[in-house]
C-alpha positions in Angstrom: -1.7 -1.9 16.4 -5.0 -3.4 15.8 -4.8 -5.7 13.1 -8.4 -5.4 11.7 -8.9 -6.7 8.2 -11.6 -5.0 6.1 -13.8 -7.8 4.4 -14.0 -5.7 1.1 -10.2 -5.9 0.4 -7.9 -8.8 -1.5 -4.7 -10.2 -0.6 -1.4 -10.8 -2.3 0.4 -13.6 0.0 3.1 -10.6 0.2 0.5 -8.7 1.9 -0.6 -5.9 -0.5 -4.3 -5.0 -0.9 -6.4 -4.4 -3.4 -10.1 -2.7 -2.9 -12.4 -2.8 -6.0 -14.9 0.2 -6.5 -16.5 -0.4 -10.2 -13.4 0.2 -12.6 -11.3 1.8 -9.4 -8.6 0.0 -7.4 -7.1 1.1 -4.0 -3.7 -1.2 -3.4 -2.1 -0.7 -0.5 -0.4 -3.1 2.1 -1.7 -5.0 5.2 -1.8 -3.3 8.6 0.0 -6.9 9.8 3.0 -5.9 7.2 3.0 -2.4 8.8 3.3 -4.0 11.9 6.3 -6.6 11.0 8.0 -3.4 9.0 8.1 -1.4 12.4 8.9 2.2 11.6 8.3 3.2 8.6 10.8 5.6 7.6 10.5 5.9 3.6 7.9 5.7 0.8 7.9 5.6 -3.0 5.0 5.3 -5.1 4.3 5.3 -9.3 3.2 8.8 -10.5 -0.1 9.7 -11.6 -0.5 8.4 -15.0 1.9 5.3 -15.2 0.7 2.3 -15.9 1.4 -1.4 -14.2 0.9 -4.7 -15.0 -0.2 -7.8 -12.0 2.9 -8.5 -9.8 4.8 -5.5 -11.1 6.3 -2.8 -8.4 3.9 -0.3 -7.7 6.6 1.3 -5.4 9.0 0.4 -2.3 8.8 0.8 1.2 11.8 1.6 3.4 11.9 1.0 7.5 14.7 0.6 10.1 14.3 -3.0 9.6 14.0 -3.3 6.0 13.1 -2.1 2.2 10.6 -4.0 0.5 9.0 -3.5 -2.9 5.5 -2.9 -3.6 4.1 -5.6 -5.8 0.6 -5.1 -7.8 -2.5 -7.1 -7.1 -3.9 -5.6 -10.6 -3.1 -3.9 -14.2 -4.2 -0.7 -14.7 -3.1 3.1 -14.6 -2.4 5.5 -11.9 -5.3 7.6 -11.2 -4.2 9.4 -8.1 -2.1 8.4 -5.0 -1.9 9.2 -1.2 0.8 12.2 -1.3 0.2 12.6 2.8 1.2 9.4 3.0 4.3 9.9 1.2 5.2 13.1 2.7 4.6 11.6 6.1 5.0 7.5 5.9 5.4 6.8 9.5 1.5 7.3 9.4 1.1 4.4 8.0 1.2 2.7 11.9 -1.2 5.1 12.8 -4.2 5.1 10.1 -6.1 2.2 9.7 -6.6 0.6 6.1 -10.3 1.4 5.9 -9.4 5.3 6.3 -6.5 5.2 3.4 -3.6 3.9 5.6 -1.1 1.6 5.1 
């Protein structure tokens, strides 16, 4: 995997993202924590329309090696999420960040 780390995005030290657009914020997690995950075999994300608060779950991922919550960079509502993503998480090894990956 390459491990390519867009300059426009912010880090939680539990490797969650966030990208700022104006008042709109992308989270999502790193393509090293992808990588450490292995296959990805399970994701859960808030609905459209909940809100969250800094270092609150956002959702969980689940692989063969483990299940790890999703923790917020940000407050703020739920605008929209990636449904491919969840109705297909092992793409999150193949898609890289900048294209709405991991």
């Amino acid at each position: 995997m390459d491990l390519n780390y867009p300059d426009d995005l912010r880090y939680l030290d539990s490797h969650e993202y966030v990208r700022l657009e104006g008042e709109i914020a992308t989270l999502g997690i790193s393509a090293f924590a992808v990588d450490q995950l292995g296959d990805i075999v399970f994701l859960e994300l808030l609905e459209v329309g909940e809100s969250l608060k800094i270092e609150q779950s956002f959702g969980s991922v689940e692989s063969a090696k483990a299940a790890e919550d999703l923790l917020s960079p940000v407050s703020g509502t739920v605008i929209d999420r990636n449904e491919s993503m969840l109705a297909a998480p092992e793409r999150s090894q193949k898609i890289p960040m900048e294209k709405g990956g991991c």
